[in-house]
Backbone bond lengths (Angstrom), bond angles and torsions (degrees), N, CA, C in turn:
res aa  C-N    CA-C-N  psi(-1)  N-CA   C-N-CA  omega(-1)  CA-C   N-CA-C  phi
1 X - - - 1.459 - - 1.526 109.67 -
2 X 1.533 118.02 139.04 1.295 120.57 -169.91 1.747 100.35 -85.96
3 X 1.667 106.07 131.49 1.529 124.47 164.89 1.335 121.77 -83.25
4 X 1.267 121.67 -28.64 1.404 136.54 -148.85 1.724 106.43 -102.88
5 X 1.411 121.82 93.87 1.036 100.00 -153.17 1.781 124.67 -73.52
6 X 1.441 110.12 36.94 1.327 105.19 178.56 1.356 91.92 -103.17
7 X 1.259 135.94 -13.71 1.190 129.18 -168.30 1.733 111.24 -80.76
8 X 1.372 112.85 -10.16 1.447 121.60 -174.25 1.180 121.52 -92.43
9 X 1.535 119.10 148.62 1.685 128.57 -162.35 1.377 94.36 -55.61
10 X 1.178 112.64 146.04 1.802 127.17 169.72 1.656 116.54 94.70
11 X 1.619 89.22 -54.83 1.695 92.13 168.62 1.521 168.24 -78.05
12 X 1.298 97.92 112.31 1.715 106.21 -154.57 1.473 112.92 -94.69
13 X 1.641 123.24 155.76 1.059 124.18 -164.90 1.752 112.63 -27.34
14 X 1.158 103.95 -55.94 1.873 115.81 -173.40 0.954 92.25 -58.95
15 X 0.939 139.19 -75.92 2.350 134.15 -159.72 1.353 92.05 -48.58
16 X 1.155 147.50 -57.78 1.558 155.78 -171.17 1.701 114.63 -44.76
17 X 1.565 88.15 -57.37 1.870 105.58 171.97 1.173 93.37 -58.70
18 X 1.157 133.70 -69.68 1.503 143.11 -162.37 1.607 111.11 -53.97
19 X 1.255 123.18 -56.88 1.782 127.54 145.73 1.785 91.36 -24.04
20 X 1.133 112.07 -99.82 1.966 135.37 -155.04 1.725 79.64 -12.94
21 X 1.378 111.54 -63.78 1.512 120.22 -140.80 1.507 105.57 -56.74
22 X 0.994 94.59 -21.43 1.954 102.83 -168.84 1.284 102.76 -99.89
23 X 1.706 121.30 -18.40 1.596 92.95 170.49 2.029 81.29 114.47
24 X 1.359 130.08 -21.70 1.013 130.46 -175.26 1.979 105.16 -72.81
25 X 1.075 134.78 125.69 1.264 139.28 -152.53 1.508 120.72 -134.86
26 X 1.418 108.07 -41.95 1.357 114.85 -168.23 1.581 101.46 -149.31
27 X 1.219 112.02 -177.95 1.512 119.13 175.59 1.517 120.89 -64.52
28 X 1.431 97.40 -46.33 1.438 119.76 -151.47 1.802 82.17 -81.95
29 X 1.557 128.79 -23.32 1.817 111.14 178.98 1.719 98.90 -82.29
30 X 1.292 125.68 -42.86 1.394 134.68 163.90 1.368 101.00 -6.51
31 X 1.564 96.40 -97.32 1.430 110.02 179.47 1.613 118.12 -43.00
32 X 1.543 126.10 -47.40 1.361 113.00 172.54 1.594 101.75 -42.07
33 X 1.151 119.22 -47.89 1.651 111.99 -147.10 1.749 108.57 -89.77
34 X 1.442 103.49 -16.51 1.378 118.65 -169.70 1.836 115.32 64.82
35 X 1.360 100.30 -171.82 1.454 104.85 -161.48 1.574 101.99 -86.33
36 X 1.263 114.15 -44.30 1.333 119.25 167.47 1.261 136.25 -46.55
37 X 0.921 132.79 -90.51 2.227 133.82 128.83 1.597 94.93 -0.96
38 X 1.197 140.95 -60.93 1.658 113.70 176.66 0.789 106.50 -57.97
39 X 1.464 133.25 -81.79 1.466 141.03 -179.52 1.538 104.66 -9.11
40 X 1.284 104.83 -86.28 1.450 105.29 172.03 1.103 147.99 -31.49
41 X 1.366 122.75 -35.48 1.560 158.64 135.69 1.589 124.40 -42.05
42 X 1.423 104.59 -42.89 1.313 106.74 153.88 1.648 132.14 -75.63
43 X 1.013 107.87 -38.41 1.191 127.99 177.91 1.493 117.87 -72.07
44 X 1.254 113.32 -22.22 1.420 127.70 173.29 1.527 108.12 -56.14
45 X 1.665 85.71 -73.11 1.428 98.42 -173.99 1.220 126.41 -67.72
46 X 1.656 121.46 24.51 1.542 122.78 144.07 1.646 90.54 98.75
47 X 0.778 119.87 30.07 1.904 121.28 153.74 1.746 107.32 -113.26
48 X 1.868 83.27 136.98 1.139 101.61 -177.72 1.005 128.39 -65.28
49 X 1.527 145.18 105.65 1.801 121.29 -144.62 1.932 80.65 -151.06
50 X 1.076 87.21 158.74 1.699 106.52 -174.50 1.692 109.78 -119.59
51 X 1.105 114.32 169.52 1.700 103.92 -164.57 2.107 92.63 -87.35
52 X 1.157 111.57 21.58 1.533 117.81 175.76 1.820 96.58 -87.93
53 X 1.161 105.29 -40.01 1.470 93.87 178.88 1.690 119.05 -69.61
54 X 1.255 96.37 -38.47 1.406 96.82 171.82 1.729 129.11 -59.61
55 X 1.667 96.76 -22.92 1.509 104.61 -177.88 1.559 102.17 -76.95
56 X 1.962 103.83 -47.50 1.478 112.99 -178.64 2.172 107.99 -34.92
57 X 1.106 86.20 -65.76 1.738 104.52 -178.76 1.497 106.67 -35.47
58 X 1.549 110.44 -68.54 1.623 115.95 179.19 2.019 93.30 -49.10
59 X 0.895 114.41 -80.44 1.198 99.90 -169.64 1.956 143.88 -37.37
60 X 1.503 88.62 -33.37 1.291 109.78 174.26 1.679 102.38 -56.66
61 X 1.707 102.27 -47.26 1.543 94.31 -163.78 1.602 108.88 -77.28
62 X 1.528 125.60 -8.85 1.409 123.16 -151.90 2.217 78.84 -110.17
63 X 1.325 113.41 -37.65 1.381 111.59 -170.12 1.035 124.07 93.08
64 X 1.301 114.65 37.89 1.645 136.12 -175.04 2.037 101.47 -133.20
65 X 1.262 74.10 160.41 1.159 73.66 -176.54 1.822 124.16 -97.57
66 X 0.974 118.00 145.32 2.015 123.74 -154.79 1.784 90.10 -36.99
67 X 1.663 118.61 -70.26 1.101 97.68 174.56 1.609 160.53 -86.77
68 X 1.376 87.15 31.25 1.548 111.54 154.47 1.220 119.31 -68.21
69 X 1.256 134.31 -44.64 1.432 121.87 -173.06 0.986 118.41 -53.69
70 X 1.342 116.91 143.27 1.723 122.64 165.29 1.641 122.43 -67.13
71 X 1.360 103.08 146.52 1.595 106.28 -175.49 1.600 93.35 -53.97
72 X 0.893 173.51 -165.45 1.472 168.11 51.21 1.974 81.46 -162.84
73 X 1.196 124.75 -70.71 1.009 143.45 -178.11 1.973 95.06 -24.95
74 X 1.418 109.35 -81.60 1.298 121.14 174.00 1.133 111.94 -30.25
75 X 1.403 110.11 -73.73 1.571 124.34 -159.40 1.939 101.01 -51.88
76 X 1.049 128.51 -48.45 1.185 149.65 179.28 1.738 107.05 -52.12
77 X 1.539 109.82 -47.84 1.529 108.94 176.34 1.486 113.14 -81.30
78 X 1.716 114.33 -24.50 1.732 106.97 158.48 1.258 120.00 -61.27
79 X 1.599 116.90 -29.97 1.419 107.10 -164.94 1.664 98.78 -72.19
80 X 1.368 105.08 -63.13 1.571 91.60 -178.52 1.665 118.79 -41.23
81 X 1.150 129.79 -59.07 1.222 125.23 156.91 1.944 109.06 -2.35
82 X 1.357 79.14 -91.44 1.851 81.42 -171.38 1.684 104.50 -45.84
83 X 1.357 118.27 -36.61 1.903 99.36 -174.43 1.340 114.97 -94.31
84 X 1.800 112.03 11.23 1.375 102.27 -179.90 1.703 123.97 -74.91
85 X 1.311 106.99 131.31 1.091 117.59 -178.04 1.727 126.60 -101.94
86 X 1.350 99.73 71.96 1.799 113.83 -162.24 1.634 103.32 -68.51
């Protein structure tokens, strides 16, 4: 199983930098932090990121690919988004 998170479905050099910057490193902190809390975390810190990264992320950790998820799936990782309280 891939640790390294360039090695994971969705993620490309930039999402990776964008992980580094936050302190996000490997798979196994990913998952501690989940897709949401990155998202958020990235997005904090003033990179331009689209809710595609956030799907990329969910996907990376489940091993599907971003547009696999189901609309319910999505809609569900924006909502937390909007009520997350980091």
């Amino acid at each position: 199983m891939a640790t390294n998170l360039i090695e994971l479905k969705n993620l490309g050099k930039t999402s990776v930098q964008w992980l580094n910057a936050v302190g996000i490193r490997t798979l196994e902190q990913l998952h501690d932090v989940g897709a949401v809390a990155a998202y958020c975390k990235v997005r904090d810190r003033g990179f331009k990121v689209s809710k595609v990264l956030l799907y990329a992320m969910e996907g990376a950790l489940i091993g599907a690919h971003w547009n696999e998820l189901d609309s319910d799936h999505k809609e569900r990782l924006l909502s937390e988004v909007k009520n997350f309280q980091g």
